[in-house]
C-alpha positions as a LaTeX table, in Angstrom:
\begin{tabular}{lrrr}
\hline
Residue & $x$ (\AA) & $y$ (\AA) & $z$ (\AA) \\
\hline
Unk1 & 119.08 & 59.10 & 157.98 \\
Unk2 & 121.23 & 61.07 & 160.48 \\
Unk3 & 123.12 & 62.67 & 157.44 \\
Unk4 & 119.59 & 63.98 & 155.72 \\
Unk5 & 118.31 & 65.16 & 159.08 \\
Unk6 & 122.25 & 67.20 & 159.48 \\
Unk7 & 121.71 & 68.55 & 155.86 \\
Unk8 & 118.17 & 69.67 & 157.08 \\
Unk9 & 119.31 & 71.68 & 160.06 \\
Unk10 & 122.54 & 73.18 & 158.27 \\
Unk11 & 120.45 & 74.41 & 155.57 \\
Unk12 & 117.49 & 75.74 & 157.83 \\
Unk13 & 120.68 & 77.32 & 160.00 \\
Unk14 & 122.16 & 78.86 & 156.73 \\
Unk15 & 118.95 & 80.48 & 155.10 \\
Unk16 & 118.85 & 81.94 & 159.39 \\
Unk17 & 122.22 & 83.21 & 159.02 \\
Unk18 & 121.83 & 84.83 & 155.81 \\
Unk19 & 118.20 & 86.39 & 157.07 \\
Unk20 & 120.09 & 88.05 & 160.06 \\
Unk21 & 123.14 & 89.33 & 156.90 \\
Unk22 & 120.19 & 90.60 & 155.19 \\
Unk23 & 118.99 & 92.57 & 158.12 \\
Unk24 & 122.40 & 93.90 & 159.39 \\
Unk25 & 122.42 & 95.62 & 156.49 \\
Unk26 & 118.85 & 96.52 & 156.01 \\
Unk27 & 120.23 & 98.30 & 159.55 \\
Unk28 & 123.28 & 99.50 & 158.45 \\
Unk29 & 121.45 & 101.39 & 154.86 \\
Unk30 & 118.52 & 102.84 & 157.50 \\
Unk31 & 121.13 & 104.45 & 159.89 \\
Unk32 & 122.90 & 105.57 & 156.72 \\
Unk33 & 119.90 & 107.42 & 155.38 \\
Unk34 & 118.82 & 108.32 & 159.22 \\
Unk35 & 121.96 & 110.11 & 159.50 \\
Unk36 & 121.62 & 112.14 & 155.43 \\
Unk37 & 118.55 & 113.03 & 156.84 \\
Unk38 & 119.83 & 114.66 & 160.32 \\
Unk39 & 122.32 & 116.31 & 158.51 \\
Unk40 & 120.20 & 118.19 & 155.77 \\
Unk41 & 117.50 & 118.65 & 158.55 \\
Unk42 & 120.41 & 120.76 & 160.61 \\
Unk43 & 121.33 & 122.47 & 157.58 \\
Unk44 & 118.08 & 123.40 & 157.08 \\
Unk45 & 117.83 & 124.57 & 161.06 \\
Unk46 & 120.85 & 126.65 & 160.27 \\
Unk47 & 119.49 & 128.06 & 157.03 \\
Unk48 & 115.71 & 129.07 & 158.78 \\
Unk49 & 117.90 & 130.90 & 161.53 \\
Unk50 & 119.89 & 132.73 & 159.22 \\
Unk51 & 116.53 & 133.95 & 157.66 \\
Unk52 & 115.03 & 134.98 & 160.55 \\
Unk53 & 118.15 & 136.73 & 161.56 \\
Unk54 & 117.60 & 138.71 & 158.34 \\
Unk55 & 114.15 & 139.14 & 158.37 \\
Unk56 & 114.80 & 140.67 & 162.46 \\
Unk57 & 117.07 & 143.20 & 160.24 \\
Unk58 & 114.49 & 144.30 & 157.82 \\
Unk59 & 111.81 & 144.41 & 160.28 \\
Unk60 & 112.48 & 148.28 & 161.20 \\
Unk61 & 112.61 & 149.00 & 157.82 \\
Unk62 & 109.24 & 147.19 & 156.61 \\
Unk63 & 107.46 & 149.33 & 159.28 \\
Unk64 & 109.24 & 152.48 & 158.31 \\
Unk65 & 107.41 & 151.72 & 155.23 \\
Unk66 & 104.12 & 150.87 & 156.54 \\
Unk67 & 104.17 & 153.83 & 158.23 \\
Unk68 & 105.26 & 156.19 & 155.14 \\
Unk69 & 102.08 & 154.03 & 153.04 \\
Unk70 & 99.61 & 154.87 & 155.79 \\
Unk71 & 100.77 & 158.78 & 155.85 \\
Unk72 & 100.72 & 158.88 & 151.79 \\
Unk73 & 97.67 & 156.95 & 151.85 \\
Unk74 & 96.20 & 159.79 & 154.25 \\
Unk75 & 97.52 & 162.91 & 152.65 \\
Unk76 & 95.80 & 160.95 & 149.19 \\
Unk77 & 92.04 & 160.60 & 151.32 \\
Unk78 & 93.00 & 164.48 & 152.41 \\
Unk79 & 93.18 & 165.63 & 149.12 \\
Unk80 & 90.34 & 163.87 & 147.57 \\
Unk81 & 88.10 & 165.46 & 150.26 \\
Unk82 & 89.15 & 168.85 & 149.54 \\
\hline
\end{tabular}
């Protein structure tokens, strides 16, 4: 009796053990993947400042052309009401 009742609790302490195995490296694959993701998400930090870095460059140059569109745009209206 005392050796079915030892069985019992060595088996219900295995199928524990190998729960808390399964979920050490449930842990282990989430901080894997939690740490791919930081790392794209700071290449992708690195990648929107380098844009925006460029885009700062163009800027003068994009309203240099606004302006030139607006003054051909003007001298077109001028013309047409001539």
């Amino acid at each position: 009796m005392f050796t079915a009742v030892a069985d019992y609790l060595k088996g219900e302490l295995q199928v524990t053990s190998e729960d808390f195995l399964l979920l050490e490296k449930m842990n282990i694959t989430t901080k894997e993947k939690y740490e791919e993701m930081t790392s794209i998400a700071k290449g992708l930090i690195s990648f929107m400042e380098d844009l925006q870095k460029k885009y700062g460059e163009f800027d003068p140059y994009l309203k240099k052309i606004e302006q030139i569109e607006t003054n051909v745009t003007k001298k077109e209206i001028g013309k047409w009401r001539d």
